[in-house]
N, C-alpha and C positions, 0 to 999 in steps of 0.2 A: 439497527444492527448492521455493522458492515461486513464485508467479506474481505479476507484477504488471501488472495489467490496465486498461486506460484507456477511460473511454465520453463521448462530448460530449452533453451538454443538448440540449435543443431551445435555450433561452437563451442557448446558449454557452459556459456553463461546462463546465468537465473532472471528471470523476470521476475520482480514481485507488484502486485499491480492491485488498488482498492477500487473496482469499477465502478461505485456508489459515491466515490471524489475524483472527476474529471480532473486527470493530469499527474493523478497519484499514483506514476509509479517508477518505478527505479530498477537498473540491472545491478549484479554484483555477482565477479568469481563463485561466489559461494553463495547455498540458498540461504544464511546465517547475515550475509554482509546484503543482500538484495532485502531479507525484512528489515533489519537493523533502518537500512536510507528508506523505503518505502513507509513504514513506520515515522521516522522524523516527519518528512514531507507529511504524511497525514495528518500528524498533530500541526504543522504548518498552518495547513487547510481549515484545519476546524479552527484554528485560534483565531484567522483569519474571518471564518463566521460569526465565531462569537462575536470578534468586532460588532459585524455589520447587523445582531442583532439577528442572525439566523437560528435552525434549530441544529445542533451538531449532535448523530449519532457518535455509539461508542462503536472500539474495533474490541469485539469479544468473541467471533467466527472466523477460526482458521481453516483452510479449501487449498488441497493441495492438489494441479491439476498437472498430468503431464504430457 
């Protein structure tokens, strides 16, 4: 199970960030456009597992931190 975890800037923008897939994560205006790319990139991640034959959890834990 992964988490996916959201922090706002001092500036405003949204972090959205999966710390269970090193390098998954993404900013966006909005905390709607930060899951949107942080979401892609993850499915990115895992498909790139599956490749190589690894075990890819699901993202089914949303963690709103601020």
């Amino acid at each position: 199970m992964l988490r996916l975890e959201f922090d706002r800037e001092d500036d405003g923008r949204w972090l959205a960030e999966v710390a269970a897939l090193p390098g998954a994560l993404a900013y966006g205006h909005t905390k709607d456009e930060a899951r949107m790319k942080v979401e892609a990139l993850a499915l990115q991640i895992r498909a790139d597992r599956l490749d190589h034959g690894e075990t890819v959890p699901q993202l089914v834990e949303l963690l709103v931190r601020r």
